[in-house]
C-alpha positions as CSV (number, residue, x, y, z in Angstrom):
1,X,61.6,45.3,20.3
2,X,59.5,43.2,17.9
3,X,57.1,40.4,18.8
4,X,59.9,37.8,17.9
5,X,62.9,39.3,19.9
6,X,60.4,39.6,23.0
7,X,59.6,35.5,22.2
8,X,63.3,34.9,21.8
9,X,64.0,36.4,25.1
10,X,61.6,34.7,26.7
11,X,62.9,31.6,25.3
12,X,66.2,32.5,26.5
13,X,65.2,33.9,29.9
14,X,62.5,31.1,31.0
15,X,63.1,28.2,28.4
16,X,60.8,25.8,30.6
17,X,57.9,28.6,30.7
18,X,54.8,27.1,29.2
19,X,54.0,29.2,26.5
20,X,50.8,27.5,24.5
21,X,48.6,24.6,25.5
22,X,45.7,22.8,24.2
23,X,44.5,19.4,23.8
24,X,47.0,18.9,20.8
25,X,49.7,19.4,23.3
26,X,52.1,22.3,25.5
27,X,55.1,24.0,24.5
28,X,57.5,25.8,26.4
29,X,58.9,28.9,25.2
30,X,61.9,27.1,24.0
31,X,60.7,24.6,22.3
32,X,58.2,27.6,20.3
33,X,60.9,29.7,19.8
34,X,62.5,26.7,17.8
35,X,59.6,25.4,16.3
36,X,58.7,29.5,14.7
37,X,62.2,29.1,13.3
38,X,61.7,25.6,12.0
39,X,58.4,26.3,10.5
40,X,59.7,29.3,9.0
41,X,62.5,28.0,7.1
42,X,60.0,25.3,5.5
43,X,57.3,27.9,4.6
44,X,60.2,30.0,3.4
45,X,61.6,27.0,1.3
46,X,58.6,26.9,-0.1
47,X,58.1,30.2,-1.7
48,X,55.0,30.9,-0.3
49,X,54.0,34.5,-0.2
50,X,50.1,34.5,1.0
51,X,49.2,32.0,2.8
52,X,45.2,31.2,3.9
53,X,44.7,30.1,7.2
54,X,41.6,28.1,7.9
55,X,42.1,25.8,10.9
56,X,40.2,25.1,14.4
57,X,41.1,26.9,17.4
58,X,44.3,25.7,18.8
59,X,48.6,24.9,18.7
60,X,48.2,24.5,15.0
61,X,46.2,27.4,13.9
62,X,49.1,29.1,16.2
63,X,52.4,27.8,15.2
64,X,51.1,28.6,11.5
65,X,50.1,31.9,12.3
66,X,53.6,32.8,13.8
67,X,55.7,31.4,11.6
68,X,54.5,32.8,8.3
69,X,54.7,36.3,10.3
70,X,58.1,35.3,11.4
71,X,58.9,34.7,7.3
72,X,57.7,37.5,6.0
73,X,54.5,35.8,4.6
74,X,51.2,37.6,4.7
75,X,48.7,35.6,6.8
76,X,45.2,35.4,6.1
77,X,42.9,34.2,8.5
78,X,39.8,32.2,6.8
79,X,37.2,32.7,9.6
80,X,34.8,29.7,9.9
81,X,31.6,31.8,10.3
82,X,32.3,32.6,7.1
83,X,29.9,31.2,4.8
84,X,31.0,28.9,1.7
85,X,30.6,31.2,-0.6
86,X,32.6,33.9,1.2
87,X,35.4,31.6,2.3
88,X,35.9,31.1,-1.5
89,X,35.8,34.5,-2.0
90,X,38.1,35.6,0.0
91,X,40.6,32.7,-0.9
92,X,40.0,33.9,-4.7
93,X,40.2,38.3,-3.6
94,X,42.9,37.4,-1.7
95,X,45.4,36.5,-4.1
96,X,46.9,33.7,-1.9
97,X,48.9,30.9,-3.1
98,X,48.8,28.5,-0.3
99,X,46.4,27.2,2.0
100,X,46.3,25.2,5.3
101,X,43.3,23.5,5.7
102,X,40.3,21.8,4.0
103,X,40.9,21.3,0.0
104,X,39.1,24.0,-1.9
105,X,38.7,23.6,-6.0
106,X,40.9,24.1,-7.9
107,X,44.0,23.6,-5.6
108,X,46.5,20.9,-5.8
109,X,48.1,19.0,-2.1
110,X,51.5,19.8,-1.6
111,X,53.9,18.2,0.7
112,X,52.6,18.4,4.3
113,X,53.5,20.9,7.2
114,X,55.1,18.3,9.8
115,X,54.0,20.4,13.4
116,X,56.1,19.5,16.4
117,X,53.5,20.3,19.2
118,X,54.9,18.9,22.7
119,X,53.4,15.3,22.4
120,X,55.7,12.6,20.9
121,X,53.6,12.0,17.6
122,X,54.4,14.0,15.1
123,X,51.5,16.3,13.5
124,X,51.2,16.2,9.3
125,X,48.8,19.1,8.4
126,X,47.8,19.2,4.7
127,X,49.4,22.1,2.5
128,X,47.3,23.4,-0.4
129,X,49.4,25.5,-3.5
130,X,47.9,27.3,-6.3
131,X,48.6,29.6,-8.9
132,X,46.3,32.5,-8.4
133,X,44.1,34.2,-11.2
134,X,45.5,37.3,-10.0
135,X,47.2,39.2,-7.5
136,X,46.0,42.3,-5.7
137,X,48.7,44.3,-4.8
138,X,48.7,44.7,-1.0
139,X,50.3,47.8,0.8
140,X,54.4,47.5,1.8
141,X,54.3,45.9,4.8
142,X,51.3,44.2,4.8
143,X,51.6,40.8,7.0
144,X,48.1,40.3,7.7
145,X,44.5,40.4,5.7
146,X,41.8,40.2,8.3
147,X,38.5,39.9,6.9
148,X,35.5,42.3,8.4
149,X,32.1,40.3,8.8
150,X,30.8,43.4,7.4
151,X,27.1,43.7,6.3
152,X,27.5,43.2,2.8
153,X,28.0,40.0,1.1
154,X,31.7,40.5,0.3
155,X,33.7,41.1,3.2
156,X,36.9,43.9,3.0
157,X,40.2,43.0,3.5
158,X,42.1,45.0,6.2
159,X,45.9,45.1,5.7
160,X,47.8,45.5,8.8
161,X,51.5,45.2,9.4
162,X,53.3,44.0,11.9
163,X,54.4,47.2,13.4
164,X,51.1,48.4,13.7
165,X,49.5,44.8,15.4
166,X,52.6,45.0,17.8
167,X,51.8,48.6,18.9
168,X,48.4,47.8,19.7
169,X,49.3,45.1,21.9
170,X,52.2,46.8,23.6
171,X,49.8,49.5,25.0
172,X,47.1,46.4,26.2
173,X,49.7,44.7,27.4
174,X,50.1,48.4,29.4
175,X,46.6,48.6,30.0
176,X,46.0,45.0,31.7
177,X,49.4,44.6,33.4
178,X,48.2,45.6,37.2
179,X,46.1,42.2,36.6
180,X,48.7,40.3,36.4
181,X,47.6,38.1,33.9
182,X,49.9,34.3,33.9
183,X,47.4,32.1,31.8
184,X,45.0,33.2,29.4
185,X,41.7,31.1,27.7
186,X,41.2,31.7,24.3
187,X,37.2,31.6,23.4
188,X,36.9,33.5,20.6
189,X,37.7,32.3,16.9
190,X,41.5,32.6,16.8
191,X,40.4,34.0,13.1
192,X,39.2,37.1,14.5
193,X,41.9,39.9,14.9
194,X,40.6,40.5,18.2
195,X,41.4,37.0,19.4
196,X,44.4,36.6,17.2
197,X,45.9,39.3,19.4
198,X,44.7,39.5,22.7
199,X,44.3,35.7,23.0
200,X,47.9,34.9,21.2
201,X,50.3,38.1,20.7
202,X,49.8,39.8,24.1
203,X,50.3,36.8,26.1
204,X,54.1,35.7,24.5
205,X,54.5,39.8,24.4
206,X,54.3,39.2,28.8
207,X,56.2,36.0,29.2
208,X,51.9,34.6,29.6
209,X,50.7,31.1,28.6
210,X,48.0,31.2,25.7
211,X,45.3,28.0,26.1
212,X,43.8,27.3,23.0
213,X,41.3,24.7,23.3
214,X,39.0,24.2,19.7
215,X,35.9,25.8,19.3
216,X,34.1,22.2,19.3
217,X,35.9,21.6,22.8
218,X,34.6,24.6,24.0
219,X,30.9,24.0,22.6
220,X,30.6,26.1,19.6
221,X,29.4,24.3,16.7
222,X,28.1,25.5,13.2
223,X,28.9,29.5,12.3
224,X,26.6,30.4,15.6
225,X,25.1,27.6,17.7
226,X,26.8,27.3,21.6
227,X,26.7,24.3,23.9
228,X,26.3,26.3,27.2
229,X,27.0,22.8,29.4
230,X,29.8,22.5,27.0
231,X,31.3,25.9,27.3
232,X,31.0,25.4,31.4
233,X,32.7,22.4,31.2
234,X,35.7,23.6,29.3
235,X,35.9,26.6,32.1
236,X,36.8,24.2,35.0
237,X,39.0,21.9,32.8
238,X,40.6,25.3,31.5
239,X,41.0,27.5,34.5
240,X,42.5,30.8,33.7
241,X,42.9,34.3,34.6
242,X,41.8,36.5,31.4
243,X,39.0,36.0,28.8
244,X,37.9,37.8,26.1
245,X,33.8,38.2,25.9
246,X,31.4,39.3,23.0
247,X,28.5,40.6,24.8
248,X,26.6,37.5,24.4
249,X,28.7,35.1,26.0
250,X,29.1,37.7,29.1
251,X,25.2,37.3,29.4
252,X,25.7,33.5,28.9
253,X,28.8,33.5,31.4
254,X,26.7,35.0,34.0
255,X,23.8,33.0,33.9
256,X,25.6,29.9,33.7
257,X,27.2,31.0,37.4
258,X,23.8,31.7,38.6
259,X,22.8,27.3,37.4
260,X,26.1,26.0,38.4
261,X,27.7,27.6,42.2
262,X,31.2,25.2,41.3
263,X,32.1,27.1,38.2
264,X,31.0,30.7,39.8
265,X,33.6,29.6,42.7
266,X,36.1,28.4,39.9
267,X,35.5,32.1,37.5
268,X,36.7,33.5,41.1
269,X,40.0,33.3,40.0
270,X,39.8,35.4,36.5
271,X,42.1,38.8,37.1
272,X,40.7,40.5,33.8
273,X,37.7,40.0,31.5
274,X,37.3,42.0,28.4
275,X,34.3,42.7,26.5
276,X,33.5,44.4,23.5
277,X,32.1,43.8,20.1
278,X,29.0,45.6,20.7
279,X,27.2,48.0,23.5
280,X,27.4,46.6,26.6
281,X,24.6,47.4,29.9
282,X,26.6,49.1,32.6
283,X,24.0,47.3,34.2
284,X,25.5,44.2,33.2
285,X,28.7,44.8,33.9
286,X,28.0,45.8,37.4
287,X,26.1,42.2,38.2
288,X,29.1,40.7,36.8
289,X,31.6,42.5,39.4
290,X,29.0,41.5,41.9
291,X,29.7,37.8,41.1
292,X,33.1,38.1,42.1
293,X,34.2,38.4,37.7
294,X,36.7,41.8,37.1
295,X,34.7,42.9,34.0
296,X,36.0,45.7,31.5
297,X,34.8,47.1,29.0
298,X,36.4,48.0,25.4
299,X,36.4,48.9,22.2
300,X,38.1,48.7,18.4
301,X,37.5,48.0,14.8
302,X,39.7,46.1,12.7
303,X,40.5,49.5,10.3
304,X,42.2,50.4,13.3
305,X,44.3,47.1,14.3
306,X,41.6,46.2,16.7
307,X,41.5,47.6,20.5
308,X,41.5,51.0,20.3
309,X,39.9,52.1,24.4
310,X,39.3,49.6,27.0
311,X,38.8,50.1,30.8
312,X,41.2,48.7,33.4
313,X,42.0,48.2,37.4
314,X,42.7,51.8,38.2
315,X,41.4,53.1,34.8
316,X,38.1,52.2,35.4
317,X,34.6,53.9,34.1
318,X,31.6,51.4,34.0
319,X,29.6,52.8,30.7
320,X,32.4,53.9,29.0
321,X,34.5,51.8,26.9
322,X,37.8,53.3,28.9
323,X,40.4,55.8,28.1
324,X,42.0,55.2,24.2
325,X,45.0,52.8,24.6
326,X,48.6,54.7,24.7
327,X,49.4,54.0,21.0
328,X,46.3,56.4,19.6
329,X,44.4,59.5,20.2
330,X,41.0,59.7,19.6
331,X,39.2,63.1,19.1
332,X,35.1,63.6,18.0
333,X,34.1,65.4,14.8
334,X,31.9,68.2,14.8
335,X,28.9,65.2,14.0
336,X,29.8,63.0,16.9
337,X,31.8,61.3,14.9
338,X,34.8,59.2,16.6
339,X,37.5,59.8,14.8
340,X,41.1,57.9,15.8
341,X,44.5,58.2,14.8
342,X,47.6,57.2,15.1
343,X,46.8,53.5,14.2
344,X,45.3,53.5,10.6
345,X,45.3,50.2,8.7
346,X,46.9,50.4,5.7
347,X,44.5,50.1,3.6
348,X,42.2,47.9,2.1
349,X,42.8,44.5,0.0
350,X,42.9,45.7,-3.6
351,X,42.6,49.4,-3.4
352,X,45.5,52.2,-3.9
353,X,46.7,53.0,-0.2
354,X,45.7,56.6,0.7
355,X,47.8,58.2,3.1
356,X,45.5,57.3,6.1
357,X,45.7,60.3,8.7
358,X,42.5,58.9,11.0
359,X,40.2,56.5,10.4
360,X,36.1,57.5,10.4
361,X,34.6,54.8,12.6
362,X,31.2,55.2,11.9
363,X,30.0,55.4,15.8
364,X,28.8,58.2,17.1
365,X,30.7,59.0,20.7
366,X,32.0,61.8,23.0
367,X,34.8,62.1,25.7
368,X,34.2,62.9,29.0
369,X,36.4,65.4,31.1
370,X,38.6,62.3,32.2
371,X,39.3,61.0,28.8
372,X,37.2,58.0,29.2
373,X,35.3,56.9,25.8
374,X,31.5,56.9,25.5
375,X,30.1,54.9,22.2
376,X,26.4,56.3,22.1
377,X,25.7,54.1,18.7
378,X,26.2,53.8,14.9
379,X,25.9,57.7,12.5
380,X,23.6,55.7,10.2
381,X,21.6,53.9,12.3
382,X,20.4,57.2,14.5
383,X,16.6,57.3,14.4
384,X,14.5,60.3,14.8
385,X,10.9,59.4,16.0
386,X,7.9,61.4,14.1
387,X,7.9,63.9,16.9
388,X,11.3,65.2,16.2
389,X,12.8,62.9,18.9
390,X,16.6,61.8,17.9
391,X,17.9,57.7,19.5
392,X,20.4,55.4,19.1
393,X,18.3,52.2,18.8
394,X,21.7,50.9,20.0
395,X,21.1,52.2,23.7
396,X,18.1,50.7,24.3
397,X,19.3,47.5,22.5
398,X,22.1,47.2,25.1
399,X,19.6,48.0,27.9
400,X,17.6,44.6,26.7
401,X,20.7,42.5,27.4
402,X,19.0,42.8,30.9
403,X,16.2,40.9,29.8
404,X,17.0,37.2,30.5
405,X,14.3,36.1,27.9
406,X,15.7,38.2,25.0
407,X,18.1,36.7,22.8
408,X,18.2,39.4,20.0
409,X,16.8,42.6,19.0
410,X,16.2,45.4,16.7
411,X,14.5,48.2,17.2
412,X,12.8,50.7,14.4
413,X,11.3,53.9,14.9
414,X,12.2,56.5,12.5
415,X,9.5,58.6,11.3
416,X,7.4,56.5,13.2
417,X,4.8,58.0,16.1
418,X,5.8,54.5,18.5
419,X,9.0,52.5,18.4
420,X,8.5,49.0,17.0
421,X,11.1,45.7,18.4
422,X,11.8,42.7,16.6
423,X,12.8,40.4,19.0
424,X,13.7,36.7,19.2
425,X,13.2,35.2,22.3
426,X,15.3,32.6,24.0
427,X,13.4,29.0,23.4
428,X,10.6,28.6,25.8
429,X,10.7,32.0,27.2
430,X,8.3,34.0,25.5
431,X,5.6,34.1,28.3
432,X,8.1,36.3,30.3
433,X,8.8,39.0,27.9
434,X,5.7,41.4,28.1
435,X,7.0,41.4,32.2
436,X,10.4,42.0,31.3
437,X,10.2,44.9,28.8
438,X,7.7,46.7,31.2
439,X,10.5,46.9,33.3
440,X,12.7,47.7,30.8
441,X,10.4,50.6,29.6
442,X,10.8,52.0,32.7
443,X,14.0,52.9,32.9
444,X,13.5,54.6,28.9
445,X,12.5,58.3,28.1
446,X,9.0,57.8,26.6
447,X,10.5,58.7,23.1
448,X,13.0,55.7,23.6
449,X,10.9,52.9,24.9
450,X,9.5,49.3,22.9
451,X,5.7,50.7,22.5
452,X,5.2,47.7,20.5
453,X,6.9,44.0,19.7
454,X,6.7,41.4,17.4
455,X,8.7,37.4,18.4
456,X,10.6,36.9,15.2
457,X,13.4,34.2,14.3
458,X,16.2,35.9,12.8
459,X,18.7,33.2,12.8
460,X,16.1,31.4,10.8
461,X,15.7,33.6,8.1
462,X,18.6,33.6,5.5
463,X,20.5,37.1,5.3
464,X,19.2,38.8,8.0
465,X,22.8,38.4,10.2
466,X,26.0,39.0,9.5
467,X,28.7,36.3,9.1
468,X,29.1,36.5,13.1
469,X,25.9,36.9,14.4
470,X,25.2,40.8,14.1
471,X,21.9,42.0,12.8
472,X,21.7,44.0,9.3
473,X,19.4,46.5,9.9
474,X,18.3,47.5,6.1
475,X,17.9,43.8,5.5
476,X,15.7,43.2,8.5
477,X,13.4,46.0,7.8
478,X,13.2,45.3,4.7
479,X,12.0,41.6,5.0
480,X,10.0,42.6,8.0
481,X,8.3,46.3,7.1
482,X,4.9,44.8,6.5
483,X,4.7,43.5,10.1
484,X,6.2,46.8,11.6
485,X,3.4,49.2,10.1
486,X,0.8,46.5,10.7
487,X,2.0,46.5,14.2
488,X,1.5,50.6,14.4
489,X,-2.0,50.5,13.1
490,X,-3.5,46.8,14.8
491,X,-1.6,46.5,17.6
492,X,-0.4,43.1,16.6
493,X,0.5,40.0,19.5
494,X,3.2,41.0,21.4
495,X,2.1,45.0,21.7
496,X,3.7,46.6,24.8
497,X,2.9,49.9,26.4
């Protein structure tokens, strides 16, 4: 049963069911059944093949996202971290012919998309058509193009099709059904597969209502800058019962319990919180389920259609990222390598689709005797100290996400006789951090601990973080090397033993 003959059901079976909200409006799964169908037919009408998606978080961003799927149109997210000159790359390597959103050069307005969102004005959103330059053929059955942040300048596109995006949310549907999820908030960019599915596809999959307030509502503003009072203030107008975290915003969840006791009482009522997007602190994750929040951790790439193993209530491993979902099979390469198959992309934008078998993640990882998932950290970021000592700088950086003061950092030590951190410490917290990695040191093998620190500013420093916030390691040592060996030899400020 597809993703639109579950909907249809649903429509059928609980017509008043609320099935989105947001501040544009609700709609019940019978009025977004007709509404897909409606929207379809235009889009359809239109001869659109590829269209570019680049809206704010909410019923919009939605309704256009599901329809074009519904049509047979490939959808391609525009994410807003994006910077200009990737957006109009990926509009231009894309090959789409329609947009939705802000005018671009060099495309012409069309007659507007007339939304039907559950309030009694009408919404006109502006249609952009184009002839593209050229069109990169795209493997059969492609219906989406999500862009990887990446760590280059030009992003890849991942083709996925339906089938594929369907399977992956059938099994997490699987995986978080003993929560008994009803309403879930959506803070993530709804550009992000991650979001895209968890936050919109699984819920109409369980008969669940998606809230999609925007990104502005919800305190984000820019590619990177948070609001916390904002974001705290959109969790008791939203209440919920599942998020979807980035490591980051766990760390910012919990200490915004800790400064406000009404909306740790209110997060009482969250059945499942995911997180993933990086190494997570057990540590972390354990003063999280102290607070009363059901915190699990997972894991995925979008080369495999996102989630790939997340933890669950009764399938539960803190420190692992949780057994692989139904849908795949992982297995580790004689290197460490995870390896995972059974839900390859299709390929890549532009390039001949191989025959995909499994896909090389690039992490390094190993299976317990349960099944359960262990990343240990990235094959090419592995460090081996000058004394023959091998690390994942990854480890100890997830270990730091204990350290209240510490907003980011990145550790280098290979080939080096002492382990050097760059870190950028959360504004006026600096004084604390000598304290705090003293405790962190001690729970490090001596080979693995921060002998020596520098305060840097990396969001300051063009190029130095990906499109979404992740740090590029070659970049940042490159820009920074100078400081690093001075640190070894002259014990610069911030030198930590």
């Amino acid at each position: 049963m597809t993703l639109f003959d579950t909907i249809a059901r649903h429509a059928s079976q609980t017509p008043q069911q609320p099935a989105l909200q947001g501040s544009q409006g609700e709609l019940d799964y019978q009025s977004l059944w007709q509404q897909i169908e409606q929207l379809a037919g235009v889009l359809q009408g239109a001869g659109i093949r590829r269209l570019a998606l680049q809206l704010d978080n909410g019923l919009p961003w939605a309704l256009i996202d599901l329809a074009c799927t519904r049509a047979g149109i490939v959808v391609i997210p525009v994410p807003h971290f994006f910077s200009p000159a990737q957006q109009a790359w990926l509009l231009e390597s894309s090959g789409a012919d329609a947009l939705v959103g802000p005018e671009h050069e060099g495309w012409q307005a069309a007659a507007p998309l007339i939304l039907m969102t559950g309030r009694p004005d009408e919404q006109a959103l502006p249609l952009w058509r184009r002839i593209p330059a050229s069109l990169p053929e795209l493997p059969a059955g492609t219906a989406k193009i999500t862009y990887t942040s990446g760590t280059t300048g030009q992003p890849k596109g991942v083709c996925l099709s339906l089938e594929q995006m369907t399977s992956v949310c059938e099994s997490l549907a699987l995986r978080v059904a003993p929560a008994r999820v009803e309403q879930h908030l959506t803070l993530l960019p709804l550009a992000t597969l991650l979001e895209n599915l968890t936050g919109l596809y699984v819920p109409l999959l369980t008969g669940a209502c998606s809230r999609i307030p925007s990104l502005g509502e919800l305190g984000f503003s820019g590619s990177s800058k948070l609001d916390p009072a904002a974001l705290a203030q959109a969790l008791l107008r939203w209440p919920s019962h599942s998020l979807v975290l980035v490591p980051e915003l766990l760390r910012l969840l919990l200490a915004l319990c800790a400064n406000t006791p009404a909306l740790a009482e209110r997060l009482k009522g969250l059945r499942f919180v995911a997180v993933g997007g990086g190494k997570v602190a057990p540590e972390l994750i354990g003063h999280a389920r102290a607070l009363g929040l059901p915190v699990y951790e997972g894991y995925g790439l979008s080369e495999c259609g996102s989630v790939v193993a997340l933890n669950g209530p009764g399938a539960d491993r803190p420190g692992s990222v949780g057994l692989p979902l139904p849908h795949c099979q992982v297995t580790i390469a004689a290197d460490g390598e995870v390896m995972v198959s059974g839900s390859a992309m299709l390929g890549y934008l532009g390039e001949e689709a191989p025959a995909i078998p499994s896909i090389a993640t690039g992490d390094l990882g190993r299976l317990d005797e349960e099944g359960f998932l262990h990343i240990t950290g990235r094959k090419k970021n592995v460090q081996i100290t000058a004394f023959g000592r091998n690390f994942s700088p990854e480890w100890v950086e997830a270990q730091a996400q204990l350290c209240p003061a510490i907003a980011r950092i990145v550790i280098f030590g290979d080939g080096r006789p002492a382990n050097v951190a760059l870190i950028q410490p959360l504004p006026g917290s600096q004084p604390h951090l000598p304290e705090q990695i003293a405790r962190l040191n001690q729970q490090l093998p001596d080979y693995a601990r921060i002998h020596h620190w520098l305060p840097v500013a990396l969001d300051q420093l063009p190029g130095l973080l990906t499109a979404n916030g992740r740090p590029r390691r070659s970049e940042i040592y490159h820009h920074f090397s100078r400081q690093i060996d001075q640190c070894l030899t002259q014990g610069l400020t911030g030198e930590s033993s």
